[in-house]
N, C-alpha and C positions, 0 to 999 in steps of 0.2 A: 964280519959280525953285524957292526950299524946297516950295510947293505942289506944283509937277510933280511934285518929289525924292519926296515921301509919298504920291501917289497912284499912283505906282509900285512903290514897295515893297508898298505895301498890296497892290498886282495878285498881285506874286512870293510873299506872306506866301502869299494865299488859295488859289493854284497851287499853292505845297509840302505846306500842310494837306489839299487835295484829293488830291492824288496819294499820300502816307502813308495816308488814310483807305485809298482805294482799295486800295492795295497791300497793307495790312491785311487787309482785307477780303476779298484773293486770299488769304491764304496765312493768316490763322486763321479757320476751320471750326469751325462746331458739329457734333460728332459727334452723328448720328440712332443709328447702331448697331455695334455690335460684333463681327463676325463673325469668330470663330477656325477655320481649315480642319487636319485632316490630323489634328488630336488622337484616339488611340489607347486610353490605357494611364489618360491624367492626364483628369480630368473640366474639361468647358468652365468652368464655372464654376468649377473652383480656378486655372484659366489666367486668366480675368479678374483675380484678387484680385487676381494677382502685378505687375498693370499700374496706372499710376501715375496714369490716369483712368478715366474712368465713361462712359457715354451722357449726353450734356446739354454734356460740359467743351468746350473747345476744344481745336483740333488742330494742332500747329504742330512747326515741325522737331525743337526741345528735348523734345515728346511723343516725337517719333520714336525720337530717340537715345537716353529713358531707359525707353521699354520695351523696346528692345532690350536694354539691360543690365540692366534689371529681369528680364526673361524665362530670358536666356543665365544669371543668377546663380542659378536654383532648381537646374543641374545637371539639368535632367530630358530637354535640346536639344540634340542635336545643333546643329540648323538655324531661324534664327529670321527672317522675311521682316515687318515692317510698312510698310504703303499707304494711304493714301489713296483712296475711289473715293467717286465722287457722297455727301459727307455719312458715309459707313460707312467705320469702321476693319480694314480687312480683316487678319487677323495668320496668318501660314501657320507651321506649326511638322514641326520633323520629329522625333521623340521617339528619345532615348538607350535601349540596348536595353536588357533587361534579365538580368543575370548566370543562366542557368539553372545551371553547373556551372563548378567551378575544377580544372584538371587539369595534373597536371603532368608530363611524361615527360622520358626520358634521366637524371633523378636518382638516383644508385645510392649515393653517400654521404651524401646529406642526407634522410631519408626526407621523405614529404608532409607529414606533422604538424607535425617542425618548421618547412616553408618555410610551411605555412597561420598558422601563428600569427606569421609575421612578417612579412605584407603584411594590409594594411586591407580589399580586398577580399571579398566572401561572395556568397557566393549568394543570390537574391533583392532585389539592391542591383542602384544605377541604373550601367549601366557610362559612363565618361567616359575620353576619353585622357589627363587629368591623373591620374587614379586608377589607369590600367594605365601612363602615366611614373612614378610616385611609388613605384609595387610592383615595377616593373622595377628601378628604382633600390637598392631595398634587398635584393630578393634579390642583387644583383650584391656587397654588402656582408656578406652571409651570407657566401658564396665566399671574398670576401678575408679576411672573419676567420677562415674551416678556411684558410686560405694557397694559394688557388687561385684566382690573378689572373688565369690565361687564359679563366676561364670563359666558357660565349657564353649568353646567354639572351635567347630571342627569342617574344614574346608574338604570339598568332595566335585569331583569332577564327572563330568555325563558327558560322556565320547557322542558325537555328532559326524553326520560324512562330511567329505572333503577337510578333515583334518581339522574341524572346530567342536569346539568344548564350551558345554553351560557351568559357569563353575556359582558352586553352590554352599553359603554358609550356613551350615546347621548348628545354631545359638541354643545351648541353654542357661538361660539367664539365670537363674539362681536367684536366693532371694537379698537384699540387702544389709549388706554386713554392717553391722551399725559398733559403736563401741559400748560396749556392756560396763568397762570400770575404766578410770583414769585414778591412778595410784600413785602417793611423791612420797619419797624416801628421802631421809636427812632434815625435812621440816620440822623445826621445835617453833618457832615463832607462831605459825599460822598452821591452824590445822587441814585435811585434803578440801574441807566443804569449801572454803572460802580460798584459796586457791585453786578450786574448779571455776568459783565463780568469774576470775580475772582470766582464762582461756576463752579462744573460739570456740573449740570443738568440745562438745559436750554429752554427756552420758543419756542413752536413749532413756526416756521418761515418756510416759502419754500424752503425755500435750504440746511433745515437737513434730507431731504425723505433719504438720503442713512444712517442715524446716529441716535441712539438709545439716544443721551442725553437728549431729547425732552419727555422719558418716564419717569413716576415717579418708583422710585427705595430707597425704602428706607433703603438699603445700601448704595445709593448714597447720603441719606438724612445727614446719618451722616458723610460721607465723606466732605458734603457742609460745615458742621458748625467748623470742623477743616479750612479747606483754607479759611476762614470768620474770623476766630482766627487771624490766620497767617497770613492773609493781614493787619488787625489792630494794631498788636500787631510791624509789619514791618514800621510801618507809624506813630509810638510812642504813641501809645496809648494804654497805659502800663495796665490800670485798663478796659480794655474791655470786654463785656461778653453777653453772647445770652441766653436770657430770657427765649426764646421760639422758636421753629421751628415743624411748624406745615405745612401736609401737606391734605387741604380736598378736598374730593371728593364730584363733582358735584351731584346734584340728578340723572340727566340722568347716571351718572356713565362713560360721557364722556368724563371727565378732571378732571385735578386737578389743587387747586391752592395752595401756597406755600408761607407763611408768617412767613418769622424769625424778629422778636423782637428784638433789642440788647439796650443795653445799652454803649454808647462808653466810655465815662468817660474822663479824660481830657486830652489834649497831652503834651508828654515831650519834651525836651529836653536835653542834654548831657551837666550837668555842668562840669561835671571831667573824665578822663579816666583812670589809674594808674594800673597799676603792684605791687601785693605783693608778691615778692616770699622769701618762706624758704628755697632754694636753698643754701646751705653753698657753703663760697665761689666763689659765682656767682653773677655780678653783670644785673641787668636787665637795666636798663637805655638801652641800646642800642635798645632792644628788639621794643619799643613804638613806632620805624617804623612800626612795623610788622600790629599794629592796624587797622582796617578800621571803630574803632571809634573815633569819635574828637570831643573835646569840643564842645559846639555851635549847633553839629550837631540835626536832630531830634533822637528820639531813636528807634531803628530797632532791634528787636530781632535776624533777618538774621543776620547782619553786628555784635552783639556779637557773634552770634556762631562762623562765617566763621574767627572773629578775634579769637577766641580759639583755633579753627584749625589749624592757623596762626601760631600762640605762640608754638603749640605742633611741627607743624614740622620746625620749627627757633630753637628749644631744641633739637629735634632728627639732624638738620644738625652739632649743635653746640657741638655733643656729648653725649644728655640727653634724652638717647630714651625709659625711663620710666620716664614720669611726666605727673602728670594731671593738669589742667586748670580747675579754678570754680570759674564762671564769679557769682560774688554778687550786686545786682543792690538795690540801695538804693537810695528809692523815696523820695521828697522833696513836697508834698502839697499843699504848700505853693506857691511857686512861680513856681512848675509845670517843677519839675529837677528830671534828675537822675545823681547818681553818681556811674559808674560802677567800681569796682573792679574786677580784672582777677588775683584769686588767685593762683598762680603756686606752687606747691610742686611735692618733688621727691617720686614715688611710688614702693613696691616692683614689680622687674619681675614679668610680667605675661607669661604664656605658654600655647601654644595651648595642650589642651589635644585631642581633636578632631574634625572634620569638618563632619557635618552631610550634606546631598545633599540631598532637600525632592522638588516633584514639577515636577520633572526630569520623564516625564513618557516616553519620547524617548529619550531623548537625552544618552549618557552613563558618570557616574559619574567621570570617568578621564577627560573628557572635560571640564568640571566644574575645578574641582582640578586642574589642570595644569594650569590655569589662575592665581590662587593664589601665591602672593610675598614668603609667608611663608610655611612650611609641620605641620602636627602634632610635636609636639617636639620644635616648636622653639620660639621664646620669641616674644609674641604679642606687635606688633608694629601700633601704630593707623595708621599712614599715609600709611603702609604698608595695610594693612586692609583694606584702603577706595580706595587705587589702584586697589585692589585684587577685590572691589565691581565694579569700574569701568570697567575691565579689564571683566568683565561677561555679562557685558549690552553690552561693543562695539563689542562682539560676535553677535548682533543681533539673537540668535536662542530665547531670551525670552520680553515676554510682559513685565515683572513686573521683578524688582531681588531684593529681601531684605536681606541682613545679618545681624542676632541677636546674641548678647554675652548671654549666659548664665554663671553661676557658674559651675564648674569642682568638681571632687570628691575631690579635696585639694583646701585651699584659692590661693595657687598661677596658679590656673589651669585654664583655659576658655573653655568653648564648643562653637563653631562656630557652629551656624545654616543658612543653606542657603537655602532662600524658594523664588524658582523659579514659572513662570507660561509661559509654555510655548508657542509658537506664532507658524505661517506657516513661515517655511524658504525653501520652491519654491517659485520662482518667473516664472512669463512671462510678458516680454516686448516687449513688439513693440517700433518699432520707423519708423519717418517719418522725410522726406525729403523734399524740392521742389526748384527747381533752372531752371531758365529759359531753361535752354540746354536739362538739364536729365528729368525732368517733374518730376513725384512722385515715389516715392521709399519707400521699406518698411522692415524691419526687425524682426524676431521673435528670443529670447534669453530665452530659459528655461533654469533654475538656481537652483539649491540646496543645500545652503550653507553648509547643516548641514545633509551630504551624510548617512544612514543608522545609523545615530544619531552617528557615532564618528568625527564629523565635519571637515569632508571632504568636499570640495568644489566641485561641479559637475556643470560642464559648456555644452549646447549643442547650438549651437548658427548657426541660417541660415540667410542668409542677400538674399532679392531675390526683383531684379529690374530689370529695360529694360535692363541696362548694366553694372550690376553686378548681380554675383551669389558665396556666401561663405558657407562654413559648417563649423563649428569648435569645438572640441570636446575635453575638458582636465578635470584632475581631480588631485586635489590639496589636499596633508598631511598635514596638518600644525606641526605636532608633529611624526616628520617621527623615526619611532622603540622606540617613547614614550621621547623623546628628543626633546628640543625647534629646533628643523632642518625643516624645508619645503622644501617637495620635491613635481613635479610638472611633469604630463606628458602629450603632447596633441600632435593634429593631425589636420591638416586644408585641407580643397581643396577650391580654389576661381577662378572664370574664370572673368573676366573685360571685357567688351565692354570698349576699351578707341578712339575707331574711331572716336569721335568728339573730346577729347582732344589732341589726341596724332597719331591715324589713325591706332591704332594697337590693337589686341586685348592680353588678356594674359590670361593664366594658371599658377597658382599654386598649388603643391601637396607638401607635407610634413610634417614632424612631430620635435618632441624633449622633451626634458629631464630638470630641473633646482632641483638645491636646496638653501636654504638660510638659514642662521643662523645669531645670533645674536652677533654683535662684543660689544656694549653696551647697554644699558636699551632703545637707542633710534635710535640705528644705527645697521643695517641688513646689511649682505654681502651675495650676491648672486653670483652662478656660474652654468653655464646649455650649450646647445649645441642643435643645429639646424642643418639641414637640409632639402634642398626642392629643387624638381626640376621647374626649368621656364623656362614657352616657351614660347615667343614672338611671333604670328600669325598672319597671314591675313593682313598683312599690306598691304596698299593699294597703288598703286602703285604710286599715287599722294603726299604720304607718305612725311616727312622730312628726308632728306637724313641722317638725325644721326640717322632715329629710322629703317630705311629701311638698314643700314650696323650693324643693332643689330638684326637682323630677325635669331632666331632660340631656340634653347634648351642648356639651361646650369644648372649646377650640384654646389649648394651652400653648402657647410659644415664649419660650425662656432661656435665659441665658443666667447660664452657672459659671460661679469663683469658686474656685478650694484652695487651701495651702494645705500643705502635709507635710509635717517634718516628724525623721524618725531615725532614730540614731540603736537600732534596737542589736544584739549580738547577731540576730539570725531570722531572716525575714520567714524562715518558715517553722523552728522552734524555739520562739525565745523566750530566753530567760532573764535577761537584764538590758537595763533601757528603755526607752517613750518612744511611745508613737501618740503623735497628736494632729488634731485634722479641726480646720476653719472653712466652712462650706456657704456661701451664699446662693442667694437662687431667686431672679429679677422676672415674674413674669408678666407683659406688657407690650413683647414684642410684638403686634398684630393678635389673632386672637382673641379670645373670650375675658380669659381670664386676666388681674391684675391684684398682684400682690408682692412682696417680699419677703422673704423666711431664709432663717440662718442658722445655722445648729453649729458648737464649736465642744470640744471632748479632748478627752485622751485616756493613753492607759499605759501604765507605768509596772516594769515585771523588778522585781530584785529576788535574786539569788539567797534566799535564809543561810542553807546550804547547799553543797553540791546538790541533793537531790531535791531540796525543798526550795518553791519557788512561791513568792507570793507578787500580787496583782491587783492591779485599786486600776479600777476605769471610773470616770464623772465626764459626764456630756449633758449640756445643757439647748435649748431651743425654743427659736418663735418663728413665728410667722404674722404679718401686718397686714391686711388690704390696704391698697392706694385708691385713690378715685373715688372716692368716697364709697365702694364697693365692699362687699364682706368678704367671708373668706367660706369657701363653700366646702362643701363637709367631704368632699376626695382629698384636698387639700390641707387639710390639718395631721397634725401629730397624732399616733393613737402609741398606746403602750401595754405593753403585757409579750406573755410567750417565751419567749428568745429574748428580749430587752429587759424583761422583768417576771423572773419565776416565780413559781407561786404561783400566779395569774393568767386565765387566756390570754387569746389573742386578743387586742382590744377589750381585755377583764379589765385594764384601770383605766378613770376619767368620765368628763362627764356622760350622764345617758339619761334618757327620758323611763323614767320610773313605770311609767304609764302604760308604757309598750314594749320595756327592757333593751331602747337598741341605745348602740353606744353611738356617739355625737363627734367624736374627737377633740382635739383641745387647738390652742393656739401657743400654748405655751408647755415645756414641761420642762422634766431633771429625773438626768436615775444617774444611780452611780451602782458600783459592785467592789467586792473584796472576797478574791478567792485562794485558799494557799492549795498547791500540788505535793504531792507528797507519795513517795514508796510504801508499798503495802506487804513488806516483807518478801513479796514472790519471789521467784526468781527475775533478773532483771529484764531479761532475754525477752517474754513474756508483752512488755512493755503494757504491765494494767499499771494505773496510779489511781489514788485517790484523791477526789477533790474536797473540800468543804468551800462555804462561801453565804454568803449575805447579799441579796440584794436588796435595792431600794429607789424611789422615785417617786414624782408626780406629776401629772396632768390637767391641766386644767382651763377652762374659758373660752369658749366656743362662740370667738366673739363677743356682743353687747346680747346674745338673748337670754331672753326670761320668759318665765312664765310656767304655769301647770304643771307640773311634774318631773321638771329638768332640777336632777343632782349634779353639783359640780361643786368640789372643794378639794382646794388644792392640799390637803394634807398628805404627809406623808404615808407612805405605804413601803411595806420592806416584809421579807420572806426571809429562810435562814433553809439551808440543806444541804446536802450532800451529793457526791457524785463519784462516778465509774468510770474511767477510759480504758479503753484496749486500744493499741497501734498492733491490729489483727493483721495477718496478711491481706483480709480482704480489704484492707481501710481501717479508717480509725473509725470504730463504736463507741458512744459515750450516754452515760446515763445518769438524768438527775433528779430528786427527788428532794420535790421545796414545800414549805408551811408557811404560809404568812401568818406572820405576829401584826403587823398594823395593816387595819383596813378598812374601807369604810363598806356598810351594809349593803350597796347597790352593786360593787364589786363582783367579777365573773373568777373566779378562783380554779384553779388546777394543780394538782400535785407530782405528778410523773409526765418525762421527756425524753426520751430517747432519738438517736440519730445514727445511723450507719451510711459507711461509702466502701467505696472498692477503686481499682485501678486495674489498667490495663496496658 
């Protein structure tokens, strides 16, 4: 019985192993040869490489399926066929064409250059439909980022011989979706108007055609719901949060509209404010000045940071220039309190290990670094740090400037990262004039702060009217041989019609040299030197006798002093803080002329409120002949215009009654007082209104006298108003003055205006 059982099995064993051989045997092949059909473009031999056997291997379903993705993955195929026939691997291919030309029509906002540089595609590459989905895709992202979600773009191919293709985007741009409403749910505190106003993105209105806010941007989307945070959370509303911020698009695809949700939660106020410090040996009590929180107050997240700031450098003046501050705010519920703590302790040194400059695509990376308080190497100083951040933005050469601390390759180490984005620093401006005498006048000033990106200053500047004509032309180191030094050199020519002022006309030609350095953190000392020739011309014969015995050509060479100190928030908008400036001026050097004259001023901004800013400038001035020489009438002080409204140019001081021209003075004084202030608009807008007073005098034109010369030093002062726009083309501003004191012989004017642009 067991016998039968085994020589049974044994039959079935032998049967299964023959029939595996067999079947085996059907279906793996020795490939004899290799035959590729239909290849074009791609050499048989680079088609072979790409396949995962040889002549000799065998042939089997697994061969099949991995040179088919072998093949499909060079990109070079449309169409890939592998077979088996008698021993031969036959492989049929149909080849991907090739890009002859990239073309694009219907585009009339986004020109070709920019849509070429943002699709992968070129000419002479293999075309694939992954590669014309992947280009489609992102022009369709180009669109939405100008705000033009209807756009249609549809990709088309033009068959060419020899297997190449002109592929062709046919754009219809659509028109630009703007957002029509922005709507909040859940707000009781503040209603939608003034909650639109604390957003970027803003509701199309007529007077944003020059300004891209009005477009939905959903970059901009979450940028909204941060300054929605931080306006809430500034106004004590400690538990606030945004539900939702959704932005839909119309069915037409013409607009969008914009619905954030919040939730406000309830508001606090400030039971407690206190200092805990672990400072050994140090007592804080004193410190609680430093606060700009108080009891009572509401709770503002702002006013805890800016008091942490506070506390850090009250410790760094006080000698504790490692310690941190960690405000703990402990809510109350209940009766709707918080109680802040500002925990101070001493922290070990930190040290810059290094400053990275990323962003910077013209500018050069020392321009950046030399702004910086600290170098690599030296002990990271916060207040020093956020000077170093300031001190980058009032270079105006950037849009944006952010510096981030990373960790360092040791715990005492930091990495400074600095991510700039850089802006256009050319400018061109014009400016305008008009005063009853001169009629209109106009100037053009091109400007480049930021000279071949090591920011240099390049100044070319023409002033061109009925009766003036100037050129001037200089160029400013700030960092002369890589040292805080400013050196400065320039070159002017200016011809003056002054025949209705003065009845003469003038030329000037010349040039000169300065440099400055820095005496303290907020006082600069300057020394430079001048030269130029003047000629006094054409004087008319009906002339004033002082300007008719000054007729001819004289030789000025002088050497100039200045101090300058200025401690102001923002060298290019400020609002708080002095600038003040001490100018002498020796001229004696060789030359004609021999004199001294000094003028010393300043101007002082205080903050009323956030938006209201007021300004008191006073400068005073003389000028002496040495040599027992006078002082000859190019060289005096003259005022009016721009120094003193209300008045032309040269309207106040003395002048020869006789023949109306003005004399200039040897001495004068103006001062000014002007408040800025919001005019209800919208902010975005940037009009404000000014008012202001000016006032001054001039007076003594030397020791002459005689026949019809008025000169008294009385005061004179004007009272008016004014207009600014920060327009995109520039800032425009417009004033409109009345003098209340004046003396009868005075040249008077009431309207001024100025506009600029950039570029």
């Amino acid at each position: 019985m067991i016998h039968s059982f085994l020589r049974g099995f044994m039959v079935v064993l032998v049967l299964t192993v023959a029939f595996v051989a067999t079947t085996s045997n059907a279906i793996a092949k020795v490939i004899s040869k290799i035959d590729v059909r239909g290849a074009e473009r791609v050499e048989v031999a680079t088609i072979k490489t790409y396949l995962p056997v040889t002549e000799g291997d065998t042939f089997t379903q697994d061969t099949l399926d991995r040179s088919l993705k072998s093949l499909y993955a060079t990109g070079f195929f449309a169409d890939v066929t592998v077979r088996e026939s008698n021993g031969s691997l036959i492989v049929n291919v149909i080849e991907n064409p090739i890009v002859n030309r990239i073309v694009f029509e219907g585009n009339d906002k986004i020109e070709d250059e920019e849509l070429l540089q943002e699709i992968r595609m070129r000419a002479r590459m293999v075309l694939t439909r992954t590669k014309i989905q992947s280009d489609t895709s992102r022009l369709y992202q180009i669109y939405k980022r100008s705000g033009r979600f209807s756009a249609q773009i549809d990709p088309k191919l033009i068959k060419l011989d020899q297997n190449r293709v002109n592929l062709v985007f046919e754009i219809t741009e659509g028109e630009v979706t703007e957002i029509k409403g922005i709507r909040f749910v859940g707000n009781r505190a503040f209603d939608d108007g003034e909650l639109r106003s604390k957003l970027s993105s803003k509701e199309n209105k007529w007077y944003r055609f020059l300004s891209s806010s009005d477009r939905y941007d959903p970059d901009r989307l979450a940028y909204d719901q941060e300054l929605l945070r931080r306006f809430y959370l500034n106004e004590g509303y400690a538990d606030f949060r945004i539900l939702s911020a959704v932005a839909e698009l119309s069915e037409d695809k013409e607009s969008f509209f914009m619905t954030f949700t919040v939730d406000e939660g309830q508001r606090y106020r400030v039971s407690n404010a206190m200092i805990h410090s672990t400072i050994q040996g140090y007592r804080s009590e004193g410190l609680k000045e430093t606060l700009d929180v108080e009891a009572g107050d509401w709770y503002s997240a702002r006013l805890v940071e800016s008091s942490s700031d506070a506390l850090v450098n009250a410790l760094e003046d006080e000698g504790y220039p490692f310690v941190r501050v960690s405000p703990d705010i402990k809510r109350n519920t209940q009766n709707n309190t918080v109680h802040v703590i500002f925990n101070v302790a001493e922290t070990r040194p930190q040290f810059v290990e290094r400053i990275n400059i990323r962003g910077n695509v013209r500018t050069m990376d020392k321009v950046v670094r030399r702004e910086f308080e600290m170098s690599e190497g030296d002990p990271l100083v916060k207040s020093q740090l956020a000077e170093s951040e300031q001190n980058i933005r009032d270079l105006g050469y950037f849009e944006n400037v952010e510096v981030k601390r990373k960790p360092g390759s040791a715990p005492d180490k930091q990495v400074l990262d600095v991510n700039v984005v850089e802006k256009s620093t050319g400018e061109i401006s014009f400016g305008a004039g008009f005063s009853t005498n001169d009629g209109p006048l106009g100037d053009i000033r091109l400007r480049e702060r930021n000279f071949l990106g090591k920011g240099q200053d390049f100044l070319a500047a023409a002033t061109i009217a009925g009766e003036r004509t100037e050129f001037d032309l200089s160029l400013t180191e700030p960092y002369f041989m890589d040292r805080d030094i400013s050196a400065t050199v320039d070159a002017f020519h200016i011809t003056r019609d002054l025949q209705d002022e003065s009845s003469y006309d003038q030329r000037r030609s010349g040039g000169g040299f300065g440099f400055g350095f820095p005496l303290s953190e907020n006082l600069r000392e300057n020394f430079g030197y001048r030269i130029e020739q003047n000629e006094i011309t054409d004087v008319e014969n009906t002339a004033s006798r002082f300007i008719r015995d000054q007729e001819g050509e004289r030789i000025t060479s002088a050497i100039t002093h200045g101090l300058d100190y200025t401690n102001l928030d923002s060298r290019l908008f400020p609002t708080d803080g002095v600038k003040a400036w001490f100018d002498t001026e020796y001229a004696g050097v060789g030359g004609d002329a021999n004199y001294i004259s000094s003028r010393v001023g300043s101007r002082y901004y205080y903050p009323l409120t956030k938006k209201i800013t007021l300004s008191a400038l006073g400068e005073v001035g003389g000028i002496w002949g040495i040599g027992g020489e006078g002082v000859q009438i190019n060289e005096r002080f003259y005022l009016g215009g721009s120094t003193l409204r209300g008045f032309e140019n040269a309207g106040v001081g003395p002048r020869d009654t006789l023949t109306d021209d003005a004399l200039g003075g040897n001495y004068f004084y103006r001062g000014s007082f002007e408040g800025s202030f919001p005019l209800g608009l919208p902010e975005e807008l940037g009009i404000k209104g000014h008012a202001f007073t000016d006032f001054g005098s001039l007076w003594e034109p030397d020791d002459e006298t005689g026949a019809g010369l008025a000169d008294e030093n009385s005061i004179r002062a004007s009272g008016g108003v004014g207009l600014s726009w920060v327009s995109p083309l520039g800032l425009v501003r417009f004033d409109y003055a009345i003098p209340y004191a004046s003396e009868e012989f005075d040249e008077e004017e009431s309207f001024r205006f100025s506009f600029g642009t950039s570029f």
